[in-house]
KEDOVO-393930 format. One record per atom (N, C-alpha, C): x negated, y, z. Coordinates in steps of 0.2 Angstrom, whole numbers, plus 5000, padded with zeros to 4 digits. Atoms other than C-alpha are relative to their C-alpha. Layout:
XYZ
...
***
This chain:
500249944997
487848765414
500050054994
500149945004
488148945406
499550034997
500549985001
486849035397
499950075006
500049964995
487249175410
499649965008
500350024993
486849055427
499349984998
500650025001
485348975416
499450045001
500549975000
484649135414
499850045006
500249984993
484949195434
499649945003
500650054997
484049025438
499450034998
500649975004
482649075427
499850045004
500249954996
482549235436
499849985007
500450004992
482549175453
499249954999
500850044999
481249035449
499250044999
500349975004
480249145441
499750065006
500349964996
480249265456
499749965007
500450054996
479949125467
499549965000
500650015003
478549085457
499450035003
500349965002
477749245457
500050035011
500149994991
478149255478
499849955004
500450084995
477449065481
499250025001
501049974998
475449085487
499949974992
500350055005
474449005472
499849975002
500350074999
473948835477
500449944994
499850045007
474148695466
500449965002
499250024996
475448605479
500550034997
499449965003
476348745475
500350024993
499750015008
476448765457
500249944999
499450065002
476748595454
500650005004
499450034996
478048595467
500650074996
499949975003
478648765457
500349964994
499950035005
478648675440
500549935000
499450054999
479748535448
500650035000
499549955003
480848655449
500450034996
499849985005
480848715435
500249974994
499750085003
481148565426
500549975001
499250034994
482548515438
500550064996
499549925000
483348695433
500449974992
499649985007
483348685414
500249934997
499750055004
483648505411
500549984997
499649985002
485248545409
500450024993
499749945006
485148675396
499449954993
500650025004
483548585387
500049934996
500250074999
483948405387
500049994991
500250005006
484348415367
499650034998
500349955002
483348545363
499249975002
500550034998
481548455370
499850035006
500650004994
480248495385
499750094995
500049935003
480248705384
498950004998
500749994998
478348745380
499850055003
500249954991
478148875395
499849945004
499950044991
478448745406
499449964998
500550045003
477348625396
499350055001
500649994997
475948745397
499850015005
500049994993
476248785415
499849945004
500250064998
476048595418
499549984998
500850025003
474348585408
499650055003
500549964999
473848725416
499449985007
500350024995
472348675427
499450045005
500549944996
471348835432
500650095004
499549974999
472149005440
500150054993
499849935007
471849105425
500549964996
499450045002
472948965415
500750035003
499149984997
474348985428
500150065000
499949905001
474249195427
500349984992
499750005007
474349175407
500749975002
499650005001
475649065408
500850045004
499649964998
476649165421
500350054996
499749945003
476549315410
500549994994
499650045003
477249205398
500850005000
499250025000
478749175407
500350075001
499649924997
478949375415
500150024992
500049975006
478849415396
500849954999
499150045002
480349265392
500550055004
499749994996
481149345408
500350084996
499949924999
481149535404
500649984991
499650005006
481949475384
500649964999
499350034998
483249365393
500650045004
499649964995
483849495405
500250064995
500049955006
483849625389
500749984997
499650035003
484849515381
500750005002
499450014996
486149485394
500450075001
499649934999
486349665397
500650014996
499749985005
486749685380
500849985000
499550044999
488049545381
500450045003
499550014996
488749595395
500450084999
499949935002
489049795389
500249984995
499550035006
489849725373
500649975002
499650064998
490949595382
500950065002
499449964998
492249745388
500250034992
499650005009
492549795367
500149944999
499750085006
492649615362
500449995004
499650054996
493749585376
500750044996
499349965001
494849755371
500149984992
499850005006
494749695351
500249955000
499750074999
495249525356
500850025003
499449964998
496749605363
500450024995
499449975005
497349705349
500049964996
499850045005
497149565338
500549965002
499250034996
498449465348
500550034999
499349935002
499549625348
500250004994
500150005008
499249615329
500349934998
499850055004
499549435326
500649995004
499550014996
501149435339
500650054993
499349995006
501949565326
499949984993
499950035007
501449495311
500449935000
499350075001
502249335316
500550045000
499449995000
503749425320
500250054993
499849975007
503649525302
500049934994
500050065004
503449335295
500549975000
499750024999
504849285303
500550044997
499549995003
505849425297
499950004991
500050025007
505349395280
500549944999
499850045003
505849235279
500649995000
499349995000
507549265285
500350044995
499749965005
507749405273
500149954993
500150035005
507149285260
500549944999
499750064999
508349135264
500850035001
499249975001
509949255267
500050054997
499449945005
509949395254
499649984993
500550025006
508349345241
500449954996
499750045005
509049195236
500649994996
499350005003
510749235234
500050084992
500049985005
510149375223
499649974996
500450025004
508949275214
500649964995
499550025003
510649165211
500350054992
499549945004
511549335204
499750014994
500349975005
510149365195
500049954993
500350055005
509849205183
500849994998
499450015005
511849205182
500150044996
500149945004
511849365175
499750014992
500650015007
510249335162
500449934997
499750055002
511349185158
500750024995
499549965003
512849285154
500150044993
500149935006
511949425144
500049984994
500150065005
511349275133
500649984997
499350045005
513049205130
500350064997
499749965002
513549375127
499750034993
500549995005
512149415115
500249964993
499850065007
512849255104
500450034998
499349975005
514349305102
499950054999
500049925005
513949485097
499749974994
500550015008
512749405083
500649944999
499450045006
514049275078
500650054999
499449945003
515449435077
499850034995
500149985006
514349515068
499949974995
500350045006
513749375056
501049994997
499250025003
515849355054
500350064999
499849955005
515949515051
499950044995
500550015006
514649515038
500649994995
499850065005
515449375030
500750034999
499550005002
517249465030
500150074996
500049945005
516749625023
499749994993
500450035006
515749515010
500649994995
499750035004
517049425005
500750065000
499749945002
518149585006
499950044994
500549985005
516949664993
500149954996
499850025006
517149534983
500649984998
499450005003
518949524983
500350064995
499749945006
519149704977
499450004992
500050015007
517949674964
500149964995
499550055007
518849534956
500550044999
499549985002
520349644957
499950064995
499949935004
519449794949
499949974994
500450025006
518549684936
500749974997
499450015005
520449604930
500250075000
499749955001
521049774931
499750054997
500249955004
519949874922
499949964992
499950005005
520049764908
500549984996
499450025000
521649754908
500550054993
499849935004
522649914900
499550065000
500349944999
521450054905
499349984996
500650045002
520049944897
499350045001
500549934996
518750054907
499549965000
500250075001
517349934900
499450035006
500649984994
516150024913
500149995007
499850004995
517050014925
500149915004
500050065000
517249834924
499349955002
500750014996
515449824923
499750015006
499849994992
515349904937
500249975006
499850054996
516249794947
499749944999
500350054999
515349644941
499249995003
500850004996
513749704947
500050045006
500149994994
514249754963
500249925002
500050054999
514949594964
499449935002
500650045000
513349504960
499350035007
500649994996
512549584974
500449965007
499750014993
513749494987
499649914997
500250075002
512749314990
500349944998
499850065002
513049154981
500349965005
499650024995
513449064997
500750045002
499449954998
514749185000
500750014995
499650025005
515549174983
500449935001
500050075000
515548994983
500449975007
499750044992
516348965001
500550005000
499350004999
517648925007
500550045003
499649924998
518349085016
500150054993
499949965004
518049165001
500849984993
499450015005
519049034988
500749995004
499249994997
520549045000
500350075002
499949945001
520549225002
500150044995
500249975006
520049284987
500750024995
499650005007
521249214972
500750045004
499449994997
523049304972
500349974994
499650025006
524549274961
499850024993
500249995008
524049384948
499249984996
500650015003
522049314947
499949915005
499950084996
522449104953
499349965001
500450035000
520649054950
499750015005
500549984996
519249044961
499750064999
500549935003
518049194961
499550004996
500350005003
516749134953
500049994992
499750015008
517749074939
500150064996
500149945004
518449234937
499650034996
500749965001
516849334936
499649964996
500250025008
516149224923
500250004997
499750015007
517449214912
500350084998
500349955001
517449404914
499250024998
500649994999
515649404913
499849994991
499950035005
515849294895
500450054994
499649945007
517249414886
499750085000
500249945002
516349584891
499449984996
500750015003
514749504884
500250004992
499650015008
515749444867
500250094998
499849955001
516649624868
499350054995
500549965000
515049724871
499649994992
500450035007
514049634855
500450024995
499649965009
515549694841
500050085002
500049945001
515449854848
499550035000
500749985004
513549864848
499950014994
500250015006
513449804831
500650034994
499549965001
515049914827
499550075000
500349955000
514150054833
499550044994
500850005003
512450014824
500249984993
499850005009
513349994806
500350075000
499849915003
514050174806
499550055004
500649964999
512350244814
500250045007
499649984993
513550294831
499349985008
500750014994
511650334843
500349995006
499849994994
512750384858
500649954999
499750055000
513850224855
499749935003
500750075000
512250104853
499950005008
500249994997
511850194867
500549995008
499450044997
513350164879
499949945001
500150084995
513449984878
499549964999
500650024997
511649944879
499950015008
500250004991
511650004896
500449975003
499550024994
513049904901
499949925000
500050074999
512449724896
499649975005
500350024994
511249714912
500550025006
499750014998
512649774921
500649945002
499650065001
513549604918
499649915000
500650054997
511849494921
499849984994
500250025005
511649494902
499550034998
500549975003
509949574900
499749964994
500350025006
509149464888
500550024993
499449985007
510649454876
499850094998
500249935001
510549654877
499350034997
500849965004
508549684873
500149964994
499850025004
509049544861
500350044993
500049955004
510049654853
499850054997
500149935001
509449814854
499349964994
500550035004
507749724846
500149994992
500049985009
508649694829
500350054998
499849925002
509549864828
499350034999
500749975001
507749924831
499649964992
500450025007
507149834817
500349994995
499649985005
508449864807
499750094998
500249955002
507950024807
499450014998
500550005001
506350004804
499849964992
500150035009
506449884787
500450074997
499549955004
507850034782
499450054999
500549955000
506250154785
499649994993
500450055006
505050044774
500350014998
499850015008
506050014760
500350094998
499849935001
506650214761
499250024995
500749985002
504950244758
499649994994
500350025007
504450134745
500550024996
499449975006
506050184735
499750084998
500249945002
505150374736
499549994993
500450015006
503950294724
499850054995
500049975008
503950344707
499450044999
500949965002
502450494704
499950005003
500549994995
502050484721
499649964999
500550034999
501250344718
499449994997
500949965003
499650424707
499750045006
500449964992
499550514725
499649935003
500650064998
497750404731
500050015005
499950024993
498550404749
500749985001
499549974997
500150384747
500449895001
500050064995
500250184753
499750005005
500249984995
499150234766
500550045005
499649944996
500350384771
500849945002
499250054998
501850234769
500049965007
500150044993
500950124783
500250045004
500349974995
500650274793
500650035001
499250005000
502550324792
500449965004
499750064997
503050154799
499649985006
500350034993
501850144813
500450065003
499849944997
502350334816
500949985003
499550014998
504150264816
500149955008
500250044993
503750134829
499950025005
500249974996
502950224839
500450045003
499449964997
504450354841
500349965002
499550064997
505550204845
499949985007
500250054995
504350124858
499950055004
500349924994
503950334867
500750025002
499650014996
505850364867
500449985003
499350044996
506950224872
499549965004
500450054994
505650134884
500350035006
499649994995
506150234898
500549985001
499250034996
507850194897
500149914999
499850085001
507650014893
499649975006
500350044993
506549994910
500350055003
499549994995
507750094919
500449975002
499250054997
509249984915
499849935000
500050075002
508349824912
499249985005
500650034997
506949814924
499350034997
500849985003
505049884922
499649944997
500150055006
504249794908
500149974997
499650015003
505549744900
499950024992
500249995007
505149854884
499449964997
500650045003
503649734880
500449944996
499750065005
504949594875
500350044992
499849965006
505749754862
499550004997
500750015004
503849774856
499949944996
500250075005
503649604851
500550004994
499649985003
505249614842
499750044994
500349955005
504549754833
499449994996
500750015003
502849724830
500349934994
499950095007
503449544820
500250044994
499949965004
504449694809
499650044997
500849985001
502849764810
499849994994
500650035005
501849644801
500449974993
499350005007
503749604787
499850074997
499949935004
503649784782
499250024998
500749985001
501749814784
499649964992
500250055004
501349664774
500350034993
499649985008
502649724758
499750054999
500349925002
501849894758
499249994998
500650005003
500049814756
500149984996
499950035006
500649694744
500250054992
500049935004
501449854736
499450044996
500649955001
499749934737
499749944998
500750035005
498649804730
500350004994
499750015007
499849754715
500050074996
500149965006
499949944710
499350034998
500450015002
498249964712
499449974998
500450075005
497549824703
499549985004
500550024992
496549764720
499749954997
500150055001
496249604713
499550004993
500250005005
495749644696
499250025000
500749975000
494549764700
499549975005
500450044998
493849654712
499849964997
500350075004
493549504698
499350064996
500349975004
492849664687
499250005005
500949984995
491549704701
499649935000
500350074998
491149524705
499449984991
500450035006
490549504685
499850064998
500449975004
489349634682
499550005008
500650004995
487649624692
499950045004
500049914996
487049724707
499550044997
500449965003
485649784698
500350074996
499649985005
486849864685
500650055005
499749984997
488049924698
499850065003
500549944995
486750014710
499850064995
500249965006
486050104693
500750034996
499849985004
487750154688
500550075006
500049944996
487850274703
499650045000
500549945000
486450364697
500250044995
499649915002
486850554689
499749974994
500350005006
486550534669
499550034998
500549955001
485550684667
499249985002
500550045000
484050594674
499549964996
500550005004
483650534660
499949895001
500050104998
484050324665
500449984994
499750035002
484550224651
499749955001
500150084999
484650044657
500449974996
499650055002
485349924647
500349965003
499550034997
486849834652
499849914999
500250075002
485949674656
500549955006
499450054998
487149514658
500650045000
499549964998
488649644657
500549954995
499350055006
490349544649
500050034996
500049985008
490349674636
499450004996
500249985004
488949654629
499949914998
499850105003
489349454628
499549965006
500750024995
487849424642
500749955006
499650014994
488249324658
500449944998
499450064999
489549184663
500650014995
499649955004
490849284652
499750014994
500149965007
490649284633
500750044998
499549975006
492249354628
499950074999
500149945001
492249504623
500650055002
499749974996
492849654632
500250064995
499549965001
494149794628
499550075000
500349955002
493749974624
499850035010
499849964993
494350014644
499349975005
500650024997
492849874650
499350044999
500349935000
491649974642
499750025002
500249944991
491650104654
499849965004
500150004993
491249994667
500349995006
499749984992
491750004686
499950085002
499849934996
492450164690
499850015006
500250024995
491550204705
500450065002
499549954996
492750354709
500549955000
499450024997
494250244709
499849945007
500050054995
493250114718
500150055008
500050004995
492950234730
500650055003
499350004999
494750304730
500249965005
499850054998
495150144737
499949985006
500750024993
493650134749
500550065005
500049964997
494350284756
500949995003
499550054996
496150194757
500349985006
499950064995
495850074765
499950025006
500249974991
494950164780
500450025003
499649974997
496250274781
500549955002
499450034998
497550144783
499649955008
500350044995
496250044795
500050065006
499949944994
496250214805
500750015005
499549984999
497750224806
500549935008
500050054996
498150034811
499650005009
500050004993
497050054826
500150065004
499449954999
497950214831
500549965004
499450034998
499350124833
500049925005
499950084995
498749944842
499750045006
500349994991
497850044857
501050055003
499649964996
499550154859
500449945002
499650064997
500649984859
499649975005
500450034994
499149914871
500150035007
499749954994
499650064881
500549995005
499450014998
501350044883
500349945003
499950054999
501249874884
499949975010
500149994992
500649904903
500550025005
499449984996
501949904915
499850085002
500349974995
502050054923
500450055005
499849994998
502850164933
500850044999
499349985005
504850204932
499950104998
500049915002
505050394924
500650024999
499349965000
506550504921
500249974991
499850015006
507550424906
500150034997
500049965006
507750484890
500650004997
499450035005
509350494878
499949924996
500150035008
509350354866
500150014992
499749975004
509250414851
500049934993
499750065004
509850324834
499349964997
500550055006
508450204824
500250014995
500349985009
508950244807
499750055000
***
């Protein structure tokens, strides 16, 4: 049974309730009815409690409550249905256009999937043949270009075998030659070394492989370059030295080249020394003038290391002058060494150190005091006076004493030269530091 006819039963029992006499035949025979009605709708549901009270009920005011009971259930079952039934024309008409709605959605499902089945797929085909094509065609662009890498490479390096036999041939164009070696050196070893190259390369007039070539080029401009450095640097030719210095990194020969330059520079620098000590003669009662000799020889140095560094980390790589430094400093310590050996032997360094050592400090400290004071000490333990470790007897020259003017001639020497020395180790510590490339300089001569 519908909730609609349940609740027109309801209704009528309810009014045929309410229009039975009140006798208790009567309701009971009421609530059999009513029983009978909803069985139907209740059988899950359990025994309503309306009814339930209606059938406890055993006086008339019981059965009036419960009535109101049920006019009360009636009036909120009739409310209810209204509502329904005043709704039930929209949800019939929204039940409608949803049909209307799902009738063209399938038919836009349908044309989907035909589209999809005859024209999607066939371009999905086009499409994945296509990105498959662009791919192959993608290889071969990057393999033409890697073959055409390879054949400009090995172009480049056939003109510079040709230029390098040919420039030191008749024209003997020694720069040019280098030139060509070090553009060749920038074409890579596998490229050299291959086999496109050594069947391209060699011709009648150059039979060998490339790399042979280029070495045994590489070999005689090396050999060349050395006689005409060391040509240059026996007739003092700066802009000669300076010429084929720059060309043996040109040729992959840097070492060889700082090499050289290293003893030309220290060539020049022993020639300075001994220039210096050969001025000798009455300079050397001047009480600075082996200090002035050191400080000549660092100063020479110095000019060596401030103007040709530039250009020796221009053509030879940044910090490369530090290998020339070493070079130098070892001629350093040759020439610096002879010049002090010079200065102690001409001023008796040794002697007047034994002289000090034999006479007491007491004696010494006292022989710095001004005469006129009025101090006569005796010469206690003095070797002239036969005292002390030392009897022999002393010379008119000992005597006198320790000269504390010459000693301290001497003292003032030595500082000077000790000034001068650390002068010279912070500027090499300076230089020593890589630093940044600068505008090169001439090279000028070393003698």
């Amino acid at each position: 049974m519908s909730a609609a006819a349940a609740a027109a039963a309801a209704v009528s029992s309810s009014s045929g309730i309410l229009n039975t006499p009140v006798t208790t035949t009567g309701i009971k025979q009421q609530i059999h009815n009513n029983e009978t009605i909803g069985k139907g709708n209740n059988t899950a549901q359990g025994p309503d409690p309306a009814t339930a009270a209606l059938r406890a009920a055993t006086s008339p005011s019981e059965v009036r409550a419960s009535l109101a009971n049920l006019h009360t259930r009636e009036f909120g079952l009739v409310s209810r249905l209204s509502t329904l039934l005043a709704s039930h024309q929209d949800l019939a008409r929204s039940l409608s256009r949803l049909d209307n709605l799902r009738a063209g959605l399938g038919a836009q499902v349908i044309a989907a999937r035909s589209v999809s089945n005859t024209m999607l797929v066939g371009a999905a085909e086009t499409a994945s043949h296509l990105s498959s094509r662009v791919r192959a065609l993608d290889l071969e662009k990057q393999r033409v270009e890697d073959t055409l890498r390879v054949v400009e490479q090995v172009a480049e390096l056939k003109a510079c075998v040709a230029g390098v036999v040919g420039s030191m041939g008749a024209p003997q164009d020694w720069e040019a030659a280098a030139g060509y070696i070090a553009r060749a050196a920038r074409v890579p070893e596998e490229i050299v070394r291959g086999g496109f190259a050594t069947a391209v390369v060699p011709t009648v007039e150059v039979p060998d492989a490339p790399w042979v070539t280029l070495e045994n080029a590489k070999e005689s401009l090396c050999g060349l370059f050395l006689r005409e450095f060391e040509k240059a640097a026996a007739e003092n030719d700066g802009a000669k030295v300076t010429r084929f210095f720059k060309l043996f990194p040109l040729i992959g020969r840097g070492d060889t080249g700082l090499d050289v330059y290293g003893r030309y520079v220290c060539q020049g620098v022993a020639g300075t020394a001994r220039a210096v000590l050969k001025e000798a003669g009455a300079a050397k009662k001047d009480g600075f003038f082996f200090a002035n000799a050191l400080t000549r020889l660092f100063e020479h140095i110095a000019h060596i290391v401030d103007g040709h560094g530039a250009l020796v980390e221009r053509h030879y790589g940044a910090g490369k002058m530090v290998k020339v430094i070493e070079r130098l400093q070892m001629e350093a310590d040759v020439q610096g060494g002879i010049i002090l050996d010079s200065w102690s032997d001409d001023r008796t360094v040794d002697r007047r150190l034994t002289d000090t050592k034999s006479y007491p400090f007491t004696f010494l400290v006292q022989s710095f005091m001004p005469k006129d004071r009025g101090f006569n000490t005796s010469r206690v333990n003095s070797p002239a006076l036969g005292g002390g470790a030392n009897t022999d007897a002393r010379n008119s020259e000992d005597e006198g004493g320790v000269s504390m003017k010459e000693v301290d001639a001497l003292l003032s020497e030595i500082a000077i030269m000790l000034g001068r020395w650390s002068l010279y180790s912070r500027f090499l510590a300076g230089k020593c530091r890589v630093r940044l490339q600068s505008t090169p300089e001439p090279l000028v001569s070393a003698g």
